[in-house]
C-alpha positions as CSV (number, residue, x, y, z in Angstrom):
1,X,-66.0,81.8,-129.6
2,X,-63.0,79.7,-128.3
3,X,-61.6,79.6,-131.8
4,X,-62.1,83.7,-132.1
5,X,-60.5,84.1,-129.0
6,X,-57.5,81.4,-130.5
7,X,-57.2,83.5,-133.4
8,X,-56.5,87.3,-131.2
9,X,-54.2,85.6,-129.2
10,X,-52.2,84.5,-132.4
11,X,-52.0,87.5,-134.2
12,X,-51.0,89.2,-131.1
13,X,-48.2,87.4,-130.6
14,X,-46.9,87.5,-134.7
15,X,-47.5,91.3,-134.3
16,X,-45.5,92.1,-131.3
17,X,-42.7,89.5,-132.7
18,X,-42.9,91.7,-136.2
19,X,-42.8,94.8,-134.3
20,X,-39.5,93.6,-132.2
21,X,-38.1,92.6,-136.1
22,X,-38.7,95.9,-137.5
23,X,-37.3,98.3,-134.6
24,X,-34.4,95.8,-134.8
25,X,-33.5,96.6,-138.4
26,X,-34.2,99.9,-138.3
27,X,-31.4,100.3,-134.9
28,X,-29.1,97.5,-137.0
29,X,-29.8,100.1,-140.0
30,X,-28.9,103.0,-138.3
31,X,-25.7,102.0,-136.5
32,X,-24.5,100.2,-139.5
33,X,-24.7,103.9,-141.3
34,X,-22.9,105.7,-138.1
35,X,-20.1,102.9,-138.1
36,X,-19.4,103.4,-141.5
37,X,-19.2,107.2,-141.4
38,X,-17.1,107.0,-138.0
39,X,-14.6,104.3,-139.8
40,X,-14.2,106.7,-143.1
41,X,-13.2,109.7,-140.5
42,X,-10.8,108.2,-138.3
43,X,-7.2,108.7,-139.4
44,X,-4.8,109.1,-136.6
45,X,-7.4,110.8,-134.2
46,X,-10.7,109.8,-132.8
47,X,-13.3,111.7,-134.6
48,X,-16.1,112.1,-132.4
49,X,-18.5,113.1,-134.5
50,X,-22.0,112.8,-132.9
51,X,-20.5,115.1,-130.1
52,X,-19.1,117.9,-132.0
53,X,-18.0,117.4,-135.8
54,X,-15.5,120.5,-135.1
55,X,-13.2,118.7,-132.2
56,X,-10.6,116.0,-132.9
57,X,-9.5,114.2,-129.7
58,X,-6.4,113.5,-129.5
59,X,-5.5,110.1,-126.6
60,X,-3.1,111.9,-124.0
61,X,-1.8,114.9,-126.3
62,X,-3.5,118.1,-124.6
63,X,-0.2,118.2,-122.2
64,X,-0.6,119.7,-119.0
65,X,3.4,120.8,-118.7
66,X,5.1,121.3,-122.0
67,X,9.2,121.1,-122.1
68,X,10.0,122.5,-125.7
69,X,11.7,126.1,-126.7
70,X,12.8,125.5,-122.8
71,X,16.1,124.9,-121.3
72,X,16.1,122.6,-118.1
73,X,18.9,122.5,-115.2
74,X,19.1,119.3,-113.3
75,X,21.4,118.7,-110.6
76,X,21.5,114.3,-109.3
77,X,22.9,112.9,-106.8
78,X,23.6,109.1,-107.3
79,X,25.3,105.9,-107.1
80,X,27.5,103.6,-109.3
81,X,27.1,99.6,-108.9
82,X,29.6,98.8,-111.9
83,X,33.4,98.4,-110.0
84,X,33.8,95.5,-108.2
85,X,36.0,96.8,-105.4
86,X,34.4,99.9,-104.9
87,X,31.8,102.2,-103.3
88,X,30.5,105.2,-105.7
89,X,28.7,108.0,-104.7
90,X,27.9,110.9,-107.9
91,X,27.4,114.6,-107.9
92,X,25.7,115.2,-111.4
93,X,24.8,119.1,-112.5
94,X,23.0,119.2,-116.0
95,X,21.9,121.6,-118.9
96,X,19.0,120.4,-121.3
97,X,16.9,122.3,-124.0
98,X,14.2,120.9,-125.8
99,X,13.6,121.2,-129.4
100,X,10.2,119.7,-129.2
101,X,8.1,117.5,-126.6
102,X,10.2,114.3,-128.2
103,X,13.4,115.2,-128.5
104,X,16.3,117.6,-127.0
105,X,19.8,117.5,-125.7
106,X,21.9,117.8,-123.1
107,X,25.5,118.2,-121.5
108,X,26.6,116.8,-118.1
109,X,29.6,116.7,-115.5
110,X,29.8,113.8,-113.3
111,X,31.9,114.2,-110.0
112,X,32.5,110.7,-108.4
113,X,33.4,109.7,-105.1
114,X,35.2,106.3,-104.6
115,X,36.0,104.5,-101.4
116,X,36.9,100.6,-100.6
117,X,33.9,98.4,-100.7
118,X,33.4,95.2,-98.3
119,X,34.5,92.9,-101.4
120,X,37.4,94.7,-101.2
121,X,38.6,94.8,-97.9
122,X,37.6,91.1,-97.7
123,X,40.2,90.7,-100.3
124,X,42.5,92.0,-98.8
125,X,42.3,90.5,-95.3
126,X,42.4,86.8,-97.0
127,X,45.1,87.7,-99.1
128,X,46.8,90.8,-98.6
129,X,49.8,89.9,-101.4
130,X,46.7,89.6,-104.2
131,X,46.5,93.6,-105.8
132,X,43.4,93.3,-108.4
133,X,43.8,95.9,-111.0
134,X,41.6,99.0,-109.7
135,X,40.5,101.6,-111.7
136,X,38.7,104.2,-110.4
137,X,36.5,106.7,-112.6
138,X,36.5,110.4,-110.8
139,X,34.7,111.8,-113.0
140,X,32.5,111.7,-116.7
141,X,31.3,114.9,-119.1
142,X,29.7,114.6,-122.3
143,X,27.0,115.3,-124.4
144,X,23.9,113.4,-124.7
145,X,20.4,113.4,-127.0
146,X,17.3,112.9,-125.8
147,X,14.4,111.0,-127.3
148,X,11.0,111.1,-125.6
149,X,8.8,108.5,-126.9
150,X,6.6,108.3,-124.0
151,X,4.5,110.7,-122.1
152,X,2.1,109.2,-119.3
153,X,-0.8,110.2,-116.5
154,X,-0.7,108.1,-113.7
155,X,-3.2,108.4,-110.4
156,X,-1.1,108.4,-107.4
157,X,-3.3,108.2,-104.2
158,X,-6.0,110.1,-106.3
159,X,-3.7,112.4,-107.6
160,X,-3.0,113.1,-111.2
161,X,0.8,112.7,-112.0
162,X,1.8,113.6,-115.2
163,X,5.4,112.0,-116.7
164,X,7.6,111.9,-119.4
165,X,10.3,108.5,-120.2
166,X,12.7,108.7,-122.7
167,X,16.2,107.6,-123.8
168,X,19.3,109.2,-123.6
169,X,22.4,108.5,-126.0
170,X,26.0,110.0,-126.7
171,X,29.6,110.5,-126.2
172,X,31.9,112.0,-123.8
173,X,35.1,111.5,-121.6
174,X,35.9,109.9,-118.6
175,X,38.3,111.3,-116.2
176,X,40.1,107.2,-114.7
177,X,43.2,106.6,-113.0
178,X,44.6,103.4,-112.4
179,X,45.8,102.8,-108.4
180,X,48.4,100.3,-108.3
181,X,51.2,99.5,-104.9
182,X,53.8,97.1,-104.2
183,X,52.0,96.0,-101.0
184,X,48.8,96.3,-98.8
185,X,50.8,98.5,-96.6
186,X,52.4,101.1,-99.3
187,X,50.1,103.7,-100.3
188,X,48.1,103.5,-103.6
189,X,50.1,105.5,-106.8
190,X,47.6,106.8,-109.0
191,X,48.2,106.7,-113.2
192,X,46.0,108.7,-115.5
193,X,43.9,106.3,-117.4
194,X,41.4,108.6,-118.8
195,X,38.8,107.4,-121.9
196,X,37.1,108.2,-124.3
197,X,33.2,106.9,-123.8
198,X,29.8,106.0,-125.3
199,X,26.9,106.8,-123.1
200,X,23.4,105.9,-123.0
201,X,20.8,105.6,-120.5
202,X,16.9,106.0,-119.8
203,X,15.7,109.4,-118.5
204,X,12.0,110.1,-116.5
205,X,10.5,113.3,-115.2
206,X,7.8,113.8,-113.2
207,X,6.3,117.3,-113.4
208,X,5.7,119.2,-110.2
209,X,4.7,122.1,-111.5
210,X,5.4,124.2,-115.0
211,X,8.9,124.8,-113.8
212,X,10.2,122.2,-111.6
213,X,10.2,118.1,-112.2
214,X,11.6,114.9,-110.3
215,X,13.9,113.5,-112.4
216,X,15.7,109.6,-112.6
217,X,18.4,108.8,-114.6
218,X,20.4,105.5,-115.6
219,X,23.0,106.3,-117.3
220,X,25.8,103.7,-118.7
221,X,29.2,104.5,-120.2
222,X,30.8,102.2,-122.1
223,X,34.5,102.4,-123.0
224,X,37.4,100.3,-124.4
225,X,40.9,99.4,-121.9
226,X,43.3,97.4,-120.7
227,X,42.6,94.9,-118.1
228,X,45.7,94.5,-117.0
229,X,48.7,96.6,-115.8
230,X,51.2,94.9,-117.5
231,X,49.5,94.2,-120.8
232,X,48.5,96.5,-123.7
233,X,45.7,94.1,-124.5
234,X,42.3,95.8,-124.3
235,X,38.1,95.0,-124.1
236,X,35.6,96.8,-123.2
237,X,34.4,97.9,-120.0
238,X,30.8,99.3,-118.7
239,X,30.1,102.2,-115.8
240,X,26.4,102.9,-114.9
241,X,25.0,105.4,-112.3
242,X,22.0,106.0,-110.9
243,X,20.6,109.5,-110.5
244,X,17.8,111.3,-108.8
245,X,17.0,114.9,-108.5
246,X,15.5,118.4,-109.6
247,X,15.4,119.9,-112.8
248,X,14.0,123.4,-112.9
249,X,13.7,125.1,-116.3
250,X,14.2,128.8,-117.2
C-alpha cells in the first residue's frame, strides 16, 4: 500500500511540473507571435495594435497649442551682460510667423539703454587719466529664422505646461557709437560706429493659452571692429541680451 501511495504522489508531482511546462510554451508561444507582428509594424510610430489596429500613437505630437499659418507679436524687456563698463537695459518689440510647428521667422528692433557700471566708475576713481575705449550699442534690428526642434510637457505643481525650445539665427544691424573725451571731467563725444551683425540665439515659449505665451530669449550678436581708437586694426566682438516677455498671435 505504502508503495501505491509512493507511486500517486510521484505522478502527481511530474503532472503538475508538465502542466506548468506546457502553459509556459504555449504563453512563450503566443508572445513570441505578438512581438513579431508588433516589430514588423513599427515604423516611426507605436503601433498599438491589440488596442485598436486603426490608431497610430504618435509620443508628444497631438499638440495642445499649434503656432503655424500664425503670426506672433512679442514685446521683451531685457538685459545685456557683454560691455565691460556698462549697464544695459533692452526694450525688444517683435513680429514672427510660422510656416510650420518647426520652423518660422522673425524681425526685431532692439532699443538699448546704457549707463556707467561699478567697473567703471571704479576705473575711473583709481585712475581718472586711463579712458578705456567704450562703445556703446543703442540699438540692433534684423531678421532672424527660427528652428523648433523641441516641443515639451512639463508638470508644474500638478499642472500641465506645454513648451516649445528652438534656435534662432540671422543677420542685421547694430546702431554703436564710440564715446571718447580728453578727460574725466570733459563730457563724452559720441562717433557713429554702427555694424553690420550676425545673430543667433535660443528662443522658449510657454503657452498660456491658444493666443498668448511666455516667451525667453538669448540672443548674441556678433560683429567685426576696431578695438582701438587710433588703429584701423579690427577682431571681432560679441553682444548678448536677455529677454522675457509676451507674445500674443493674431
Amino acid at each position: 500500500m505504502e508503495s501505491k501511495g509512493m507511486e500517486a504522489k510521484v505522478l502527481r508531482t511530474w503532472g503538475t511540473r508538465i502542466l506548468w511546462i506546457a502553459g509556459a510554451s504555449i504563453w512563450l508561444v503566443l508572445m513570441a507571435g505578438a512581438w513579431n507582428r508588433a516589430d514588423a509594424a513599427e515604423s516611426d510610430s507605436y503601433n498599438f495594435s491589440w488596442l485598436d489596429p486603426d490608431k497610430k500613437i504618435y509620443v508628444l505630437q497631438n499638440r495642445k497649442f499649434a503656432k503655424a499659418n500664425r503670426a506672433m507679436v512679442s514685446v521683451l524687456g531685457g538685459i545685456g551682460w557683454s560691455n565691460p563698463y556698462r549697464n544695459v537695459r533692452s526694450v525688444e518689440p517683435r513680429l514672427a510667423l510660422y510656416f510650420s510647428e518647426q520652423f518660422g521667422i522673425e524681425i526685431l528692433y532692439s532699443k538699448l539703454y546704457n549707463s556707467d557700471n561699478t567697473t567703471f566708475k571704479a576705473l575711473l576713481a583709481s585712475s581718472p587719466t586711463t579712458l578705456p575705449l567704450l562703445r556703446e550699442i543703442r540699438g540692433q534690428m534684423g531678421g532672424l529664422v527660427h528652428w523648433v526642434p523641441w516641443y515639451a510637457k512639463i508638470n508644474v505643481f500638478n499642472q500641465i505646461l506645454y513648451f516649445d525650445w528652438g534656435f534662432e539665427f540671422g543677420v542685421g544691424r547694430l546702431e554703436a557709437v564710440k564715446l571718447s573725451r580728453a578727460s574725466t571731467s570733459d563730457p563724452f563725444v559720441a562717433t557713429s560706429d554702427n555694424q553690420t551683425a550676425f545673430f543667433a540665439g535660443t528662443t522658449q515659449q510657454y503657452f498660456l493659452t491658444q493666443d498668448w505665451s511666455v516667451r525667453l530669449d538669448i540672443l548674441g550678436a556678433f560683429y567685426n571692429a576696431t578695438y582701438d581708437t587710433n588703429s584701423g586694426d579690427k577682431t571681432w566682438f560679441s553682444s548678448f541680451q536677455f529677454g522675457a516677455g509676451l507674445g500674443y498671435r493674431l
